[in-house]
C-alpha positions as CSV (number, residue, x, y, z in Angstrom):
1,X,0.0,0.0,0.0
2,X,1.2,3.7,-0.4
3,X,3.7,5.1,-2.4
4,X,7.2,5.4,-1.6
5,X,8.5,9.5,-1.6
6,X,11.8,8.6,-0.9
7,X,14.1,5.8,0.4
8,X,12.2,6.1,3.8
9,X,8.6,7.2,3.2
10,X,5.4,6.1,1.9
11,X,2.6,8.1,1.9
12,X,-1.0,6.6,1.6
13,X,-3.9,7.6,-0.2
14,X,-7.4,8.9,2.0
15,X,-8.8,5.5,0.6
16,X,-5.7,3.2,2.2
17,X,-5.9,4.7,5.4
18,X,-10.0,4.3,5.6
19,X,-9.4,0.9,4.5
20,X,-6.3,-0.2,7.5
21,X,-8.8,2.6,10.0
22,X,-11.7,0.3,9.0
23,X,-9.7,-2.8,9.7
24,X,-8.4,-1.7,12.6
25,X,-12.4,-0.8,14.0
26,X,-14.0,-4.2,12.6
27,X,-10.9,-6.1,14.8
28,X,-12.3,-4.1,18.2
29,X,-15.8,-4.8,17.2
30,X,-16.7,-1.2,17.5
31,X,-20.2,-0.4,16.8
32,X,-20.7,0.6,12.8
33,X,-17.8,-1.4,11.8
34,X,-17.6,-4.6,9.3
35,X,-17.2,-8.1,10.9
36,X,-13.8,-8.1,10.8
37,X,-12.0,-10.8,8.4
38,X,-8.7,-12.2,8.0
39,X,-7.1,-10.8,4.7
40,X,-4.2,-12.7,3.3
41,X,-1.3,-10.2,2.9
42,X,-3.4,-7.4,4.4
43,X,-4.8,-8.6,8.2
44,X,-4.4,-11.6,10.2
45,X,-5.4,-11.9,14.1
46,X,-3.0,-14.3,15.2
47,X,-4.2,-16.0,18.2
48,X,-1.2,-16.5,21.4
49,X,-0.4,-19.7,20.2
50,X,0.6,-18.8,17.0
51,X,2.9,-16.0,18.2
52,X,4.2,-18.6,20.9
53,X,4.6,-21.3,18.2
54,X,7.1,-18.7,16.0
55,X,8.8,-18.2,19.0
56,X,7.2,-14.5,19.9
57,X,8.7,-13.0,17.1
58,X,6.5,-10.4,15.8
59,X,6.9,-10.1,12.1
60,X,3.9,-9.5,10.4
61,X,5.1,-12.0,7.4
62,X,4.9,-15.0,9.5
63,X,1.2,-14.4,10.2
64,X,-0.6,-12.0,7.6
65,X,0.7,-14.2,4.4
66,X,0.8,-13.3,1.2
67,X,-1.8,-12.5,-1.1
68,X,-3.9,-14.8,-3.2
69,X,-2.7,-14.2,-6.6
70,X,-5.0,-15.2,-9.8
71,X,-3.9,-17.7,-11.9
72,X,-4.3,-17.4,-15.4
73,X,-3.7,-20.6,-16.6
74,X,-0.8,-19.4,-18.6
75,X,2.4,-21.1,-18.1
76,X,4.9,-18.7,-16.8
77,X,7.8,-19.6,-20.0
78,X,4.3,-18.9,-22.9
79,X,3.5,-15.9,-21.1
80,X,7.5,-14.4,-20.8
81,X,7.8,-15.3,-25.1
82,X,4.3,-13.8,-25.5
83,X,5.5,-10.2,-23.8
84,X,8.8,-10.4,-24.6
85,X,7.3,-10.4,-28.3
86,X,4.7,-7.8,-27.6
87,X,7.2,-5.5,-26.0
88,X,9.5,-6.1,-28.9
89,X,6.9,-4.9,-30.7
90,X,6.1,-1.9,-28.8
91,X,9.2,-0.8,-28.9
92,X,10.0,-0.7,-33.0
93,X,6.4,1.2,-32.9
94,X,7.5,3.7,-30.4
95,X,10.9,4.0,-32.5
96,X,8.7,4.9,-35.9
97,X,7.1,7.1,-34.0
98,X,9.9,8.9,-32.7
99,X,11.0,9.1,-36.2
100,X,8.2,10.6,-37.0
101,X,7.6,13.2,-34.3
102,X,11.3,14.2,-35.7
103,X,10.1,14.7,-38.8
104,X,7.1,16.7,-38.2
105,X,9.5,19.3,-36.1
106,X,11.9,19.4,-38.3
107,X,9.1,20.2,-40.9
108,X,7.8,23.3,-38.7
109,X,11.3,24.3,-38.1
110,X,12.4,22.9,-35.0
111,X,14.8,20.3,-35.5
112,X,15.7,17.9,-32.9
């Protein structure tokens, strides 16, 4: 979540911080909040045996997950050729084009 500014800061948008704030008040069971839900790679309440079984260490890792990611049914080494192709692709269009752009200035007298 967020976006990092620099090497040491991420901000986060007014929707990420209702989202963890919502979290947060669905886990207290405060009145007007969603049942609260584990999330995988967002939310986990690990129960004391859990943190006792990993030895109290706290790292949210070893609890929250990561999350579920779709599969697409595409084998990974079909889908790398496939974009490697389409990106090859991409990129002798965006070279025309740039041939082109440097045409057109040139053409209204401003050379690149």
């Amino acid at each position: 979540m967020g976006v990092l500014v620099d090497r040491t800061h991420r901000e986060l948008t007014e929707e990420e911080i209702d989202r963890i704030a919502g979290t947060y008040h669905a886990w207290r069971g405060d009145a007007g909040a969603h049942e609260y839900e584990d999330i995988p790679g967002f939310c986990k309440s690990a129960t004391i045996d859990e943190v006792t079984k990993h030895g109290y260490v706290l790292t949210p890792g070893r609890y929250v997950g990561a999350e579920d990611i779709e599969d697409d049914g595409e084998p990974f080494p079909d889908k790398m050729a496939r974009l490697t192709k389409q990106l090859s692709e991409q990129m002798e269009e965006g070279a025309r084009l740039d041939e082109e752009i440097r045409k057109n200035l040139t053409g209204v007298g401003f050379p690149l």
